[in-house]
Each structure stands twice: as C-alpha cells, then as structure tokens.
C-alpha positions as CSV (number, residue, x, y, z in Angstrom):
1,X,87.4,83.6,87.6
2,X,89.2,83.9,90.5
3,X,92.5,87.0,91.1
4,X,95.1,86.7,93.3
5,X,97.0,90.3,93.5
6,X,100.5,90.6,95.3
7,X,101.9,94.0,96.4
8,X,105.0,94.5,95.0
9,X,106.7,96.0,97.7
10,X,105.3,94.4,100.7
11,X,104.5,90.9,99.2
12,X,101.1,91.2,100.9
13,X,98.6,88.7,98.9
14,X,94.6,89.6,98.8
15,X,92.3,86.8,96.9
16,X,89.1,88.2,95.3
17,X,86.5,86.1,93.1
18,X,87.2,88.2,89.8
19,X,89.4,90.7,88.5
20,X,86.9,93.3,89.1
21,X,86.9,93.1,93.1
22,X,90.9,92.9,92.7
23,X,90.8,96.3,90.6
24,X,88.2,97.9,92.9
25,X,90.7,97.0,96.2
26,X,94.1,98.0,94.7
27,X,92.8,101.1,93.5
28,X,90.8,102.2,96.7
29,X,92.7,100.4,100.1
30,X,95.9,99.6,98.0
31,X,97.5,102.7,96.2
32,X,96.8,101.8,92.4
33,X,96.8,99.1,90.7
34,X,100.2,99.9,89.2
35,X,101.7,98.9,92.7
36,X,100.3,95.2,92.4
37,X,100.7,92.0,90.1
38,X,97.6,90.2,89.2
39,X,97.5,86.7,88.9
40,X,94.2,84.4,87.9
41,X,94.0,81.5,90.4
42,X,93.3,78.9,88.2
43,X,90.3,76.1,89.8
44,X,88.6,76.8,92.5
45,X,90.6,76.8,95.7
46,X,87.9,75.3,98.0
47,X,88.0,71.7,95.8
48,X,90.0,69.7,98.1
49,X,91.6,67.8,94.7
50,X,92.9,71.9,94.2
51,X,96.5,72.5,94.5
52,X,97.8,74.2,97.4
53,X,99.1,78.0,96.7
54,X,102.9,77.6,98.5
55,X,101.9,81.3,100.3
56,X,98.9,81.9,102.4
57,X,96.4,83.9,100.9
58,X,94.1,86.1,102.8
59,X,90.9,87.3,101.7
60,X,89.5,90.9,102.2
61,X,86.4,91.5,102.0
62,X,85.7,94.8,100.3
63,X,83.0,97.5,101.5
64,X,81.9,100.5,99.4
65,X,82.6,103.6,100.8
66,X,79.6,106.4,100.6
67,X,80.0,109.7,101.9
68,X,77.1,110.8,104.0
C-alpha cells in the first residue's frame, strides 16, 4: 500500500510504495519520523480513473548507505 509522508515544517511531500520505504527515508535523509505525517494513498496513482492529489508529489528513490 502506498505512503505519502509530508514534512511538518517544510511541507515537502515524498511518495514511497509502502510504509516501510517511508520509515526507512524519514528516519535516515529526513531527521525522524517524528518530524513527518504519514498518510496511505489510497488506489494506485498511475490508474488514470485515480484521483488527482491537489499537491505534487515527488518521488525519492531511496539508496542504502554501506560504509566501506
């Protein structure tokens, strides 16, 4: 299922396919997840019968970071 998070400071809106990604980002790139609201997209987005989100979303892909 699909998790929009919004920064609640900056309003800045990242999309990931599940919650886990979303945890995974807010906690590494975005300062804890205690600075973000989490909100399941309901549907999938791409459908074109989907309804439009009012605010562009963009989506960050996320790499894993390994210390060499």
């Amino acid at each position: 299922m699909a998790v929009k998070i919004t920064h609640l400071t900056s309003g800045q809106q990242v999309r990931f396919a599940n919650a886990d990604g979303a945890r995974r980002y807010a906690e590494i790139m975005g300062g804890g997840v205690e600075k973000w609201r989490f909100t399941v997209v309901p549907g999938d987005q791409s459908s074109p019968l989907a309804p439009k989100l009012s605010v562009p979303v963009v989506n960050v892909p996320v790499w894993r970071m390994t210390s060499r």
